[in-house]
PLY file of the C-alpha trace (Angstrom):
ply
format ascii 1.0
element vertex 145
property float x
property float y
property float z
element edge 144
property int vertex1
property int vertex2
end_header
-52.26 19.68 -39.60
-52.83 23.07 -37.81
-49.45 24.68 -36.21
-49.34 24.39 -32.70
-47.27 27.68 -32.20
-46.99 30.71 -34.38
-44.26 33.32 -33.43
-45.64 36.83 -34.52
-43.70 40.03 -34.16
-44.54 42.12 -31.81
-43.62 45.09 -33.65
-46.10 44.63 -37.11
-47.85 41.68 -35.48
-46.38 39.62 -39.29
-45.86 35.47 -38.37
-42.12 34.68 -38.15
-41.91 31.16 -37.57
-44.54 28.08 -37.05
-43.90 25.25 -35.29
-45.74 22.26 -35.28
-44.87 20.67 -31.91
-43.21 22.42 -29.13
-39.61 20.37 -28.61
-36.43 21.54 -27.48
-34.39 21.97 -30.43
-30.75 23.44 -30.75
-31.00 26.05 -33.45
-31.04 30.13 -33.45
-33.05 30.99 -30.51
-33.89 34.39 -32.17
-35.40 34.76 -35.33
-35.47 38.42 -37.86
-39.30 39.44 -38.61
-38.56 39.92 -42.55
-41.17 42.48 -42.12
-39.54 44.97 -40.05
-36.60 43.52 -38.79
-37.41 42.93 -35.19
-36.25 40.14 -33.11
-38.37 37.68 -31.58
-37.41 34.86 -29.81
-37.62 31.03 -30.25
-38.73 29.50 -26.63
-37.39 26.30 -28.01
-34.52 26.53 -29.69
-30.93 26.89 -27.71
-27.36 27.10 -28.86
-25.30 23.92 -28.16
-22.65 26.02 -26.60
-25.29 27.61 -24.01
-27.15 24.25 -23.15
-26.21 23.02 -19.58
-25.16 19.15 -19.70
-28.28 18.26 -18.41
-30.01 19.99 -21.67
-27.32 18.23 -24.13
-27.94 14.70 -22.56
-31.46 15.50 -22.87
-31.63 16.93 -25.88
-29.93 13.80 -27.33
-31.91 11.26 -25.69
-35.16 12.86 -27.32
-33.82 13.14 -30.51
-32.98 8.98 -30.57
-35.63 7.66 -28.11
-38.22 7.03 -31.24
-35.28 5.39 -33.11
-34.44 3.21 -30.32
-38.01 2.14 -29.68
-38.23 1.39 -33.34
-34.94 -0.57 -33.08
-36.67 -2.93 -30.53
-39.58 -4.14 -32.61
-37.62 -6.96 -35.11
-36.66 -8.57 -31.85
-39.79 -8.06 -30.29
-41.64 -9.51 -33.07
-38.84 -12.40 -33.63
-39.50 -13.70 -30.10
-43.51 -12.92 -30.08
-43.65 -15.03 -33.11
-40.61 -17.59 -32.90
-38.54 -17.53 -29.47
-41.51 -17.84 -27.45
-42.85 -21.05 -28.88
-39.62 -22.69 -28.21
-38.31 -22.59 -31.77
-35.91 -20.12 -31.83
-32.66 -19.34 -31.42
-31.38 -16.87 -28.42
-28.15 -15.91 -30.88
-30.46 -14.61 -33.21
-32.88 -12.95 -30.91
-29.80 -11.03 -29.41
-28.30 -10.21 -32.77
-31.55 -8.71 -33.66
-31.99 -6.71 -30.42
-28.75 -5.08 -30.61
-28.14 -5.22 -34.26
-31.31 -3.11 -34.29
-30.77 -0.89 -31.35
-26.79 -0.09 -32.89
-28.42 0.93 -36.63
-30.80 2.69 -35.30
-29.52 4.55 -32.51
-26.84 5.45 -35.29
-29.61 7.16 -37.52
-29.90 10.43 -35.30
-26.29 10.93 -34.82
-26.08 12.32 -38.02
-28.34 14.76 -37.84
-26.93 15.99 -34.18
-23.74 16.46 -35.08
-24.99 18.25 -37.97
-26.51 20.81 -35.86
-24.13 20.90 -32.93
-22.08 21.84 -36.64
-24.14 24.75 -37.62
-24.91 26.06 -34.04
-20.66 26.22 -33.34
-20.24 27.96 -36.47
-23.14 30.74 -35.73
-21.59 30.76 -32.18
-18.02 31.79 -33.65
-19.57 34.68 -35.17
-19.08 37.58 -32.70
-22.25 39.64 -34.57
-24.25 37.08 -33.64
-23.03 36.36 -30.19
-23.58 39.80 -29.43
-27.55 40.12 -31.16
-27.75 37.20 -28.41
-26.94 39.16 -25.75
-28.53 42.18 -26.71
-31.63 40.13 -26.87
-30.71 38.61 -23.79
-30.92 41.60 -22.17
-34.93 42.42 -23.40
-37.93 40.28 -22.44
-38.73 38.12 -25.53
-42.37 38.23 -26.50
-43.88 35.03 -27.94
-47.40 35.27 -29.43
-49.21 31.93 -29.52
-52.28 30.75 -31.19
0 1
1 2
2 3
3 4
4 5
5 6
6 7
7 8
8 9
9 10
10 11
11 12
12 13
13 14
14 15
15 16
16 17
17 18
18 19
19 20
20 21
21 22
22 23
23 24
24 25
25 26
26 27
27 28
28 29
29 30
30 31
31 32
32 33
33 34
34 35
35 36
36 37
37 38
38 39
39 40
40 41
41 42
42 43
43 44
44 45
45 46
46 47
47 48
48 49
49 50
50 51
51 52
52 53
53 54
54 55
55 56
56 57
57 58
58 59
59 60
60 61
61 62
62 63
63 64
64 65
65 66
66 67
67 68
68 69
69 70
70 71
71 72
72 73
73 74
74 75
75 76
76 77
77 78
78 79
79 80
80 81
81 82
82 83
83 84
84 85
85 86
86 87
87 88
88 89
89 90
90 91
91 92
92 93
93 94
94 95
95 96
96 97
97 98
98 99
99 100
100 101
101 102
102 103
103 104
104 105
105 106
106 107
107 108
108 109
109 110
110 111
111 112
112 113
113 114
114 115
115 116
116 117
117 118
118 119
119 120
120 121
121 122
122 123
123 124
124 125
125 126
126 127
127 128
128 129
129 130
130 131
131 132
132 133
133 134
134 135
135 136
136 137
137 138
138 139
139 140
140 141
141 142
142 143
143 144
């Protein structure tokens, strides 16, 4: 599967990062061209510490919608085959609907708080907060292709 974006440098034109889908992600928003050391920003990645709470709450909710759609389909297929025919039980088809929503909607947790984890720790490094704001301060060029 082709990239979708590719972040060159725009010093020595060298590809820094590829993405494959363009989603907001919290991560370093700036990345080092190991080329020539230039910085060239991420569109897509923010720090958890500079995301409004509109961007956290959404951030979250896209990272667990596709688990929480999967979580639905036991008891969606529990009363498509069983419940609806009149031979089920409605105990079981709400254990199943929020057993399955709970375990699932679990599964993404982890790996939030693992990078609210790493994007607090780059945050309490004041070299990096600053290389933020210096970049902050230039117009980010993104090359796409």
């Amino acid at each position: 599967m082709a990239p979708a974006i590719e972040l060159r440098c725009p010093a020595c034109t060298e590809i820094v990062v590829r993405c494959r889908r363009f989603r907001w992600t919290v991560g370093r928003p700036i990345e080092e061209c190991p080329k020539c050391r230039t910085l060239v920003g991420r569109p897509s990645s923010h720090e958890w510490d500079l995301l409004g709470p509109g961007g956290k709450v959404s951030w979250i909710a896209d990272l667990s919608t596709p688990f929480l759609v999967v979580g639905l389909v036991p008891a969606l297929a529990y009363w498509v085959l069983v419940f609806r025919d009149g031979r089920g039980d409605l105990g079981v088809l709400v254990t199943l609907l929020c057993a399955g929503l709970t375990i699932l909607a679990l599964l993404p947790l982890s790996r939030a708080l693992r990078a609210i984890r790493r994007s607090r720790a780059r945050m309490a490094d004041p070299m990096y907060r600053a290389r933020l704001l210096e970049f902050g301060r230039r117009t980010p060029s993104v090359g796409r292709s």
